[in-house]
LUMFIKE-584519 format. One line per field, with one value per residue (C-alpha): chain; residue in three letters; residue number from 1; x, y, z. Coordinates in Angstrom, 2 decimals, decimal comma. Layout:
BEGIN
unit	A	...
code	Ala	...
pos	NUM	...
xx	X	...
yy	Y	...
zz	Z	...
This chain:
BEGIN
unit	A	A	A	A	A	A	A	A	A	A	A	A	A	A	A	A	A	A	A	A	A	A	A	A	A	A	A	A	A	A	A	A	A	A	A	A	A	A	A	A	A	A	A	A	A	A	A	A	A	A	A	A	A	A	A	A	A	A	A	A	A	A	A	A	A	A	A	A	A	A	A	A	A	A	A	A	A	A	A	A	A	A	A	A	A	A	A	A	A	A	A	A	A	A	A	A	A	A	A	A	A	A	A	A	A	A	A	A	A	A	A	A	A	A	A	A	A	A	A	A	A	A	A	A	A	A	A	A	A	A	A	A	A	A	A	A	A	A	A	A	A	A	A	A	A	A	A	A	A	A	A	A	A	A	A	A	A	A	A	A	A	A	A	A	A	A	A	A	A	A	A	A	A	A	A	A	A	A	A	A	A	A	A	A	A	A	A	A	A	A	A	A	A	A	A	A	A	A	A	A	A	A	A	A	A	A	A	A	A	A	A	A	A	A	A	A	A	A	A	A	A	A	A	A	A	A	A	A	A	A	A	A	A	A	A	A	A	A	A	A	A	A	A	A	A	A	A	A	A	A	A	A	A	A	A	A	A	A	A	A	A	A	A	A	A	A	A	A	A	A	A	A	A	A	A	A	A	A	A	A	A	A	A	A	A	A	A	A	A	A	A	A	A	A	A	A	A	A	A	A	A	A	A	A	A	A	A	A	A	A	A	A	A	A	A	A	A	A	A	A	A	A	A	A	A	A	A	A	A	A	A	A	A	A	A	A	A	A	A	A	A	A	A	A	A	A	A	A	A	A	A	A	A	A	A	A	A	A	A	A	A	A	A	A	A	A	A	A	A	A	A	A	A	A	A	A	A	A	A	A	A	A	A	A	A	A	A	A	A	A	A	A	A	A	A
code	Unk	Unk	Unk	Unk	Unk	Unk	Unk	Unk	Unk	Unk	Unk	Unk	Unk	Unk	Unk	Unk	Unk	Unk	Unk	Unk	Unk	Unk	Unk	Unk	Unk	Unk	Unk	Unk	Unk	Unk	Unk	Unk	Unk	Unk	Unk	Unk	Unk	Unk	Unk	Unk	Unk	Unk	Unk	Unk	Unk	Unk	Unk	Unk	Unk	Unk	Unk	Unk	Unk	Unk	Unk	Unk	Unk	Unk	Unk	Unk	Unk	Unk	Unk	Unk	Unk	Unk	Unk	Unk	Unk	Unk	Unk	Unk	Unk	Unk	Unk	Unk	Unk	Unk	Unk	Unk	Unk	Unk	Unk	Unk	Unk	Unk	Unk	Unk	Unk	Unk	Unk	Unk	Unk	Unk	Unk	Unk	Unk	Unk	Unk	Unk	Unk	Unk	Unk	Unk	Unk	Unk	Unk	Unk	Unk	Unk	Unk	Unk	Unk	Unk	Unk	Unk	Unk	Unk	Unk	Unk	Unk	Unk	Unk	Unk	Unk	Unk	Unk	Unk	Unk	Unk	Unk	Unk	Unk	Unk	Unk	Unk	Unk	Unk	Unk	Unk	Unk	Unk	Unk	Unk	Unk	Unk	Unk	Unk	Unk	Unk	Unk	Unk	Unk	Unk	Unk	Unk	Unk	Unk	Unk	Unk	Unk	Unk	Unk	Unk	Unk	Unk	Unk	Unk	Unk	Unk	Unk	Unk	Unk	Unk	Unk	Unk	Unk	Unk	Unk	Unk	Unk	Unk	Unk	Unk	Unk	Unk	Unk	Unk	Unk	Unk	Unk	Unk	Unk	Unk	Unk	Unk	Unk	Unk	Unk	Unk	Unk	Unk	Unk	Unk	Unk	Unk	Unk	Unk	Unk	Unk	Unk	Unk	Unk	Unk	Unk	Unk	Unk	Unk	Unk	Unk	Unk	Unk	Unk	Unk	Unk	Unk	Unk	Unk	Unk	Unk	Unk	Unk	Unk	Unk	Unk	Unk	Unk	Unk	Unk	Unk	Unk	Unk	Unk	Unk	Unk	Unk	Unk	Unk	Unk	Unk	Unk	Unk	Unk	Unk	Unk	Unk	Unk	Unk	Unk	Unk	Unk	Unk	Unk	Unk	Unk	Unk	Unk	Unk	Unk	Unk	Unk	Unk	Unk	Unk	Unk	Unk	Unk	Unk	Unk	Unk	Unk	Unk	Unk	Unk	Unk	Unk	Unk	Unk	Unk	Unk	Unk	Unk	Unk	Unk	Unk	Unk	Unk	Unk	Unk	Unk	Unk	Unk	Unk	Unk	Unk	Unk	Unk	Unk	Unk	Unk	Unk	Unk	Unk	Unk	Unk	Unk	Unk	Unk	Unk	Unk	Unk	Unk	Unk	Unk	Unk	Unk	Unk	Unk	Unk	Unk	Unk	Unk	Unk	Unk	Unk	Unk	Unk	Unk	Unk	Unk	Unk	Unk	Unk	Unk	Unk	Unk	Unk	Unk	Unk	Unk	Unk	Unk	Unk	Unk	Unk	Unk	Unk	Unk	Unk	Unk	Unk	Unk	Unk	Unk	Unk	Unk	Unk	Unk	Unk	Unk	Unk	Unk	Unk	Unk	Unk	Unk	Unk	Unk	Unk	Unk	Unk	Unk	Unk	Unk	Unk	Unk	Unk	Unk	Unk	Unk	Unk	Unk	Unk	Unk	Unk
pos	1	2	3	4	5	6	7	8	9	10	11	12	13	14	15	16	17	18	19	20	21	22	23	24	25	26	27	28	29	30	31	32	33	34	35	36	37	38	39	40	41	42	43	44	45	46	47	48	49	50	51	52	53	54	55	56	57	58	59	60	61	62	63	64	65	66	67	68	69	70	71	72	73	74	75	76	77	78	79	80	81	82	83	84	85	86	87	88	89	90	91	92	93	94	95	96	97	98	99	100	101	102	103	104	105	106	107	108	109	110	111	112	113	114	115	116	117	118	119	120	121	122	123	124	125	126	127	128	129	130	131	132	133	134	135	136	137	138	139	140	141	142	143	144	145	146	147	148	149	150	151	152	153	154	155	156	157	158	159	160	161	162	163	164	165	166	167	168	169	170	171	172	173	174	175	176	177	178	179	180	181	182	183	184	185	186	187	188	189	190	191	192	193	194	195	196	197	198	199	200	201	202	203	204	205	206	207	208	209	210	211	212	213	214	215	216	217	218	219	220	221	222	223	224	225	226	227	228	229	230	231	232	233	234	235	236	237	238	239	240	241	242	243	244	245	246	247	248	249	250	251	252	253	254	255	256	257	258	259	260	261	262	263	264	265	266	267	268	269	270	271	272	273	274	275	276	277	278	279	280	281	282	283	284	285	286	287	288	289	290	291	292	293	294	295	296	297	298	299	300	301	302	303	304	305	306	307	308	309	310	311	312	313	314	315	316	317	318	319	320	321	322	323	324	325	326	327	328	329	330	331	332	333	334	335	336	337	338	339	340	341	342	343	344	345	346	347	348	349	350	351	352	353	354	355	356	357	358	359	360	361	362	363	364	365	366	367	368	369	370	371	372	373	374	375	376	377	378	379	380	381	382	383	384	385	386	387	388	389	390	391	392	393	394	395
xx	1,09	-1,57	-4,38	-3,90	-4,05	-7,30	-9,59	-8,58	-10,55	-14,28	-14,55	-17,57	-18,40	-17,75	-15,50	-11,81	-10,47	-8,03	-8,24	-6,08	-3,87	-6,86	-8,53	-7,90	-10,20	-11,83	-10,23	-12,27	-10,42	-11,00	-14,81	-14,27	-11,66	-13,85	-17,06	-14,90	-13,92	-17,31	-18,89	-16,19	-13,86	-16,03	-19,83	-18,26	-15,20	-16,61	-13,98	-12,10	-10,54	-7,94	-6,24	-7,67	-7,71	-4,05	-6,00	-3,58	-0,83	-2,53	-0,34	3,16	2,49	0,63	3,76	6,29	4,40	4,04	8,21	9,16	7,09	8,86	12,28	12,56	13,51	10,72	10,23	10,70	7,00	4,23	0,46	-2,87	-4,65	-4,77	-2,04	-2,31	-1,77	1,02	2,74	1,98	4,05	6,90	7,17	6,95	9,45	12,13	11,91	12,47	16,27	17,15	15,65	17,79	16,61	13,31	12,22	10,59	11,22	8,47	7,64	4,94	3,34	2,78	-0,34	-1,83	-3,05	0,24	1,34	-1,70	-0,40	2,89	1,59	-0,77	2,43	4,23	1,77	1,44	5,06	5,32	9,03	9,75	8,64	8,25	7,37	9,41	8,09	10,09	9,28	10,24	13,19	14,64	14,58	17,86	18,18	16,16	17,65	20,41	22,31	19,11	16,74	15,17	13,48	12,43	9,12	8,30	5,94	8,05	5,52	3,44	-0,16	-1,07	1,48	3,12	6,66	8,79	11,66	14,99	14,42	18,29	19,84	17,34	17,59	21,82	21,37	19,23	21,45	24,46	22,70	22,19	18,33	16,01	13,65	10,77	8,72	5,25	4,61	0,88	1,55	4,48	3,72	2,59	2,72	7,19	9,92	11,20	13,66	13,80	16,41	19,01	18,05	19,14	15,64	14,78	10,71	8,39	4,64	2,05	-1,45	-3,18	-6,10	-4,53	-1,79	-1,99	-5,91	-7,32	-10,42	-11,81	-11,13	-7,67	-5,17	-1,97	1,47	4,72	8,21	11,33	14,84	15,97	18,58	16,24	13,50	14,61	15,17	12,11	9,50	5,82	3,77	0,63	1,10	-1,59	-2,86	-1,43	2,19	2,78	5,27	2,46	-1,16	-2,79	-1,35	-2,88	-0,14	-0,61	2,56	3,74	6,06	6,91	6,77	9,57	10,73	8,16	5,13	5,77	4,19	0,83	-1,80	-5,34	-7,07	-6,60	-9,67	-9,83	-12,43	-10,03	-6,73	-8,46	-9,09	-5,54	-3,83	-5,91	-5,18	-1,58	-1,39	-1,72	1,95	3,64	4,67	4,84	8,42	8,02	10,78	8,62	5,60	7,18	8,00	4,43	3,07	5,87	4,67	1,09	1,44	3,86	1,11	-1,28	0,80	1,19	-1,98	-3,34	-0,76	-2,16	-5,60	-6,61	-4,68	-6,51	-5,07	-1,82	0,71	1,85	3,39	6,87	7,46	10,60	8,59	11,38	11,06	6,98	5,28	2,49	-0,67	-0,21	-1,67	-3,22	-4,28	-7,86	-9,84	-12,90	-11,29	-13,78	-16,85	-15,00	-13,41	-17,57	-18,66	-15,55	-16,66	-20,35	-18,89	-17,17	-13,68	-12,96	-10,45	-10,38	-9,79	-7,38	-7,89	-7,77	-7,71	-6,00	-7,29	-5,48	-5,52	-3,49	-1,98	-2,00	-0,99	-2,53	-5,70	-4,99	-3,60	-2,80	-6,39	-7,67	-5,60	-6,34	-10,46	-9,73	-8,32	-10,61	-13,64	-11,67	-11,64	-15,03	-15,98	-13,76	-14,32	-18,11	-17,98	-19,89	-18,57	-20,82	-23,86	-25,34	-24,56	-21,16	-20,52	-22,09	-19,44	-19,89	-19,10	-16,19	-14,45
yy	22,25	20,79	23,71	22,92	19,36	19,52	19,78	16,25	14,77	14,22	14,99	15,77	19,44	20,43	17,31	17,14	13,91	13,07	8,91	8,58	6,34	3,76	4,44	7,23	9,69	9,39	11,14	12,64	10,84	7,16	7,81	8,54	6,21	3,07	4,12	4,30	0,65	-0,42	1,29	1,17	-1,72	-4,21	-3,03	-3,09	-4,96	-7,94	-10,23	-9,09	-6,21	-8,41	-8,19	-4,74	-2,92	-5,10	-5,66	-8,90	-6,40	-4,39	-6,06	-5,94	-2,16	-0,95	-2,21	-0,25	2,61	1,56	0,90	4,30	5,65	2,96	2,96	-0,31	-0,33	-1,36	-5,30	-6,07	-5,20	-7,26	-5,88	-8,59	-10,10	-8,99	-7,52	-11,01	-13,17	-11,51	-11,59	-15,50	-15,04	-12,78	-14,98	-18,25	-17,63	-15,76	-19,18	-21,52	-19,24	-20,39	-23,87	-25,65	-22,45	-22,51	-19,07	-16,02	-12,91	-9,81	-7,13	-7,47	-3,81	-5,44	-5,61	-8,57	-9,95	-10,14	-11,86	-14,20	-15,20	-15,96	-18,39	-20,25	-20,41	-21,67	-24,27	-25,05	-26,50	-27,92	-29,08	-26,98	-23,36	-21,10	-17,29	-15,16	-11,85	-9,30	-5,51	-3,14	-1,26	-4,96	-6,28	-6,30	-9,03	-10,90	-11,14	-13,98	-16,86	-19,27	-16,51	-17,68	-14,40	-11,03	-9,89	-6,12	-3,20	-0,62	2,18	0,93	0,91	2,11	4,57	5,88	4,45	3,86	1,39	2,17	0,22	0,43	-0,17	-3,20	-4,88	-4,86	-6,37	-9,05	-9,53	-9,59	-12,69	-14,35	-14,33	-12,29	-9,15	-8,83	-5,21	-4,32	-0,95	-0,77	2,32	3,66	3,52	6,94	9,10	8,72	8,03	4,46	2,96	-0,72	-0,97	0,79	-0,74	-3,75	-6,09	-8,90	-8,49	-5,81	-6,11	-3,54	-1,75	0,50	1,68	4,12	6,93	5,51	6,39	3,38	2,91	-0,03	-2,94	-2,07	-4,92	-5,10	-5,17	-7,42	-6,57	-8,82	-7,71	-8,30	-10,59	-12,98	-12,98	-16,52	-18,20	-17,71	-20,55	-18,89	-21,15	-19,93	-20,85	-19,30	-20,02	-16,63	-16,66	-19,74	-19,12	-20,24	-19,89	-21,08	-23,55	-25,35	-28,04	-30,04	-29,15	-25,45	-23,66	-20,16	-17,23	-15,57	-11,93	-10,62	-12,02	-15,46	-13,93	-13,50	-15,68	-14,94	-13,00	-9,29	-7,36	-5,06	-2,14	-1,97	-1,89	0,88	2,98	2,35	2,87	6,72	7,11	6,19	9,34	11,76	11,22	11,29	14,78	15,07	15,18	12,51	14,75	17,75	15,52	14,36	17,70	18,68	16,10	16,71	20,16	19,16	16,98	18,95	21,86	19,34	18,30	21,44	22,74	19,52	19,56	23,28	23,26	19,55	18,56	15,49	13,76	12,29	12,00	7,86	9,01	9,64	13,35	13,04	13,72	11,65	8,43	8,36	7,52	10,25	9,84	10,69	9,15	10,39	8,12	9,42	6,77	7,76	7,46	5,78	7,76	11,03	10,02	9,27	12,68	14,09	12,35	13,20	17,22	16,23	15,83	12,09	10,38	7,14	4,58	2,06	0,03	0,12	3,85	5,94	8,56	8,01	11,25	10,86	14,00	13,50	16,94	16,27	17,54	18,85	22,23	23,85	25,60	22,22	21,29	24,62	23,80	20,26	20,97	23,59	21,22	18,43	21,10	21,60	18,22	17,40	20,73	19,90	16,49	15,80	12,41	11,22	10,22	6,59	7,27	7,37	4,88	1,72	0,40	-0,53	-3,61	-2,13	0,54
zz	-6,93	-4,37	-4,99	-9,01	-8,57	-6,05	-9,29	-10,99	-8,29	-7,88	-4,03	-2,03	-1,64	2,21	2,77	3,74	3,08	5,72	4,61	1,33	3,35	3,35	0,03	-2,24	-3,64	-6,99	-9,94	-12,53	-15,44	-13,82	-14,75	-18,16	-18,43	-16,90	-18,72	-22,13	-21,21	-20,53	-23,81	-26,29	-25,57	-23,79	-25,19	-28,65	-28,93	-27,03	-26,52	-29,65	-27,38	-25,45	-28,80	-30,20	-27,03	-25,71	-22,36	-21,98	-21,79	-18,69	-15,84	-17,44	-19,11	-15,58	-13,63	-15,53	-14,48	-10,50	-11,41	-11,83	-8,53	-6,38	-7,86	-10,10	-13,51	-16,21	-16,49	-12,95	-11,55	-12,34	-11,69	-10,61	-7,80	-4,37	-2,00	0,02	-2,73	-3,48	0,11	-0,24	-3,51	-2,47	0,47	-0,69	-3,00	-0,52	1,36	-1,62	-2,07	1,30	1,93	4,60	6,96	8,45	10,50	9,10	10,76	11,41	13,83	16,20	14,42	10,94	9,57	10,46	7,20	6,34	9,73	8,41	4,83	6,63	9,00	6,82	4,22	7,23	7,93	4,60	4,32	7,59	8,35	11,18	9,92	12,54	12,78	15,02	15,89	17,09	18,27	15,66	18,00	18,44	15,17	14,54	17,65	15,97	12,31	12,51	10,11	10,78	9,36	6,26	4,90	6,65	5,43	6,62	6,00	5,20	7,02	9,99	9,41	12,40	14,31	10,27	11,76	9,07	8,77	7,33	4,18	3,25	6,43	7,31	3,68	4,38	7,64	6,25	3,41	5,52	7,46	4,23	4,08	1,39	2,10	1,42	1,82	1,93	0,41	1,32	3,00	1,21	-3,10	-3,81	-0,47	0,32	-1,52	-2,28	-4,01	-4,53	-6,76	-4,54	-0,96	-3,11	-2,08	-3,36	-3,11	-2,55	-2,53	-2,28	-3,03	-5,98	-3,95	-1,74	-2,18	-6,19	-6,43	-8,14	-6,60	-4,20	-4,87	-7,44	-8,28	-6,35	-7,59	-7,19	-7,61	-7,64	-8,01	-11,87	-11,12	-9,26	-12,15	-14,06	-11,34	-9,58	-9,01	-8,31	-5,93	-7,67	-11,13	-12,87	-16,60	-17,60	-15,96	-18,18	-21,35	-23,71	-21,78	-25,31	-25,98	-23,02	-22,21	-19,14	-17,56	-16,47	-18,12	-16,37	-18,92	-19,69	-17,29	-14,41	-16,19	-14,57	-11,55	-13,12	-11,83	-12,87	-15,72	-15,46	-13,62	-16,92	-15,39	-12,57	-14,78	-16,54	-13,72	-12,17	-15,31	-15,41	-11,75	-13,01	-15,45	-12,67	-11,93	-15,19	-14,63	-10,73	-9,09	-5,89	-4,05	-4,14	-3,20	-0,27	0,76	0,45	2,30	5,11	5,67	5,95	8,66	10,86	10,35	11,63	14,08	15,97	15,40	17,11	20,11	20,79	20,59	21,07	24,19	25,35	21,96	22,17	19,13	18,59	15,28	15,46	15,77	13,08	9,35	7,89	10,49	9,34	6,35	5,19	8,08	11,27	14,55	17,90	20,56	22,51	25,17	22,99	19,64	17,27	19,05	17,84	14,50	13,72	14,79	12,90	10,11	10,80	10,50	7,01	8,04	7,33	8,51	10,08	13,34	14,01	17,48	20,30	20,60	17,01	15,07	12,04	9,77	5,84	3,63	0,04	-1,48	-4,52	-3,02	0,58	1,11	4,58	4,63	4,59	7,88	9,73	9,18	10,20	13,35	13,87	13,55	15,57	18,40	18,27	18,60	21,62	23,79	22,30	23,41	20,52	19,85	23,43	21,83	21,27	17,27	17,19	20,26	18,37	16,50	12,57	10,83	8,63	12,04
């Protein structure tokens, strides 16, 4: 499945992309698919192709198809605007369902943009709000009857820990809050299932395990049930029920679509949505499985021959998401001469190597020359040099 799938994507001769889990490679059919937008649609439709091309449908039809990769049945996932804006979203709505409570509940491990969005929301509506943090292992201590919503990344951006996305959601529930999940890390590299952890919001990203290129829209799903009576903070032009008729008061649209806020980013809804067609026929469970075996090869292979790197990932495949984590004292110098040797992968501070497997272009020959070079350039020492001590703007 992996080796077949390796030549759908335009990668770099000599390079082993270890980095999905921060942006995903480039598929060959996103460039025909992006310049056939820019040529056909755009260059020749003008603005005639929102209606002859149906690029106002892009969010609605593009979330049906993030749907069936994260469990949730067609209508309830809405595609647009940035993964932040749509934690300020997910969240600000959670806390309007519960509004004589006041604290918001996350883990000290989340990724702090999201940590952001919470406080400013908090700050924002004054009245008390308060953000408790709580370490992952004693989160349930923290979940209690004055909760007003739990907002969590389902797979930790830096260590790959994953939550129990069923078992947490219940717990929340069972205090009487909403749940909110962050699938940055988890849409497209493990299995998820929205609709049967019973959640009432998940977030998350196109550019990574889904393959849609920098700068992709991110995606918004709220439980079915929940749809008419939410109330989006943001309301945008296009989430109202009749955006041309211009009336001075809002109106939310009908379904998921309420959500939207601003026009669609077409040239990146057409690369996502050919990204998108790579899984139509892929079975997630076999996926999974693929990705599992990767990173237990790379695992071992690490623990043998690189011994001055220590695992921070759990050891468990199924208590991870799909990148793995080693902690070195010289960990950015060496992730830059790894890189420099055309194995990329990527740093997290204070001290990661962060490494990804996305079977739809890694195989276990790829992870047997990774490790190899990674030896070389630790017994080397090849990461001392002034080059790959300086730290770069984006790290």
């Amino acid at each position: 499945m992996t080796a077949a799938r390796k030549d759908l994507f335009d990668l770099p001769d000599g390079v082993i992309y270890l980095d999905g889990n921060s942006l995903g490679p480039l598929p060959k059919a996103v460039k025909e698919r992006v310049m056939q937008t820019l040529q056909q649609e755009w260059g020749h439709e003008l603005i005639r192709a929102w209606n002859t091309k149906n690029w106002m449908d892009q969010p609605r039809r593009l979330g049906d198809k993030i749907a069936r990769i994260i469990g949730a049945t067609p209508g309830s996932v809405m595609v647009g605007d940035t993964l932040s804006i749509q934690v300020f979203q997910a969240l600000s709505a959670a806390l309007d369902m519960v509004p004589e409570r006041r604290i918001v509940v996350s883990d000290t491990e989340n990724f702090p943009s999201d940590l952001y969005i919470a406080d400013g929301l908090i700050r924002l509506k004054g009245k008390d709000y308060t953000l408790r943090l709580a370490p992952p292992d004693r989160l349930n201590d923290a979940i209690d009857d004055s909760v007003a919503a739990v907002l969590l990344t389902h797979v930790d951006y830096r260590s790959g820990a994953r939550h129990e996305m069923d078992r947490v959601t219940r717990i929340t529930h069972e205090a009487g809050a909403p749940m909110i999940w962050d699938l940055a890390h988890s849409a497209g590299a493990i299995p998820v299932d929205v609709t049967s952890s019973s959640c009432d919001f998940a977030v998350g990203c196109t550019y990574k395990y889904l393959n849609a290129g920098p700068g992709a829209p991110a995606f918004i799903y709220i439980r079915p049930d929940l749809i008419p009576s939410v109330k989006p903070a943001l309301t945008g032009w296009l989430g109202h029920a009749a955006p041309f008729e211009f009336d001075r008061s809002y109106r939310p649209a009908d379904g998921i679509g309420r959500m939207r806020i601003g026009t669609p980013p077409v040239l990146q809804m057409a690369a996502l949505d050919a990204a998108l067609a790579l899984w139509d026929d892929l079975d997630l469970s076999e996926l999974w499985s693929a990705s599992q075996a990767l990173s237990q090869h790379f695992i071992s292979s690490v623990e043998q021959h690189c011994p001055d790197l220590q695992l921070v990932s759990p050891r468990d495949p199924d208590a991870r998401g799909s990148h793995v984590s080693f902690a070195f004292e010289h960990g950015y110098a060496a992730m830059q001469a790894l890189i420099d040797k055309g194995v990329i992968g990527d740093f997290r501070a204070p001290n990661i190597m962060r490494f990804g497997f996305a079977p739809l272009y890694l195989d276990p020959a790829d992870i047997d020359h990774s490790v190899k070079i990674l030896r070389e350039v630790l017994d080397r020492r090849l990461w001392d040099h002034s080059r790959y001590l300086a730290r770069r703007p984006v790290t």
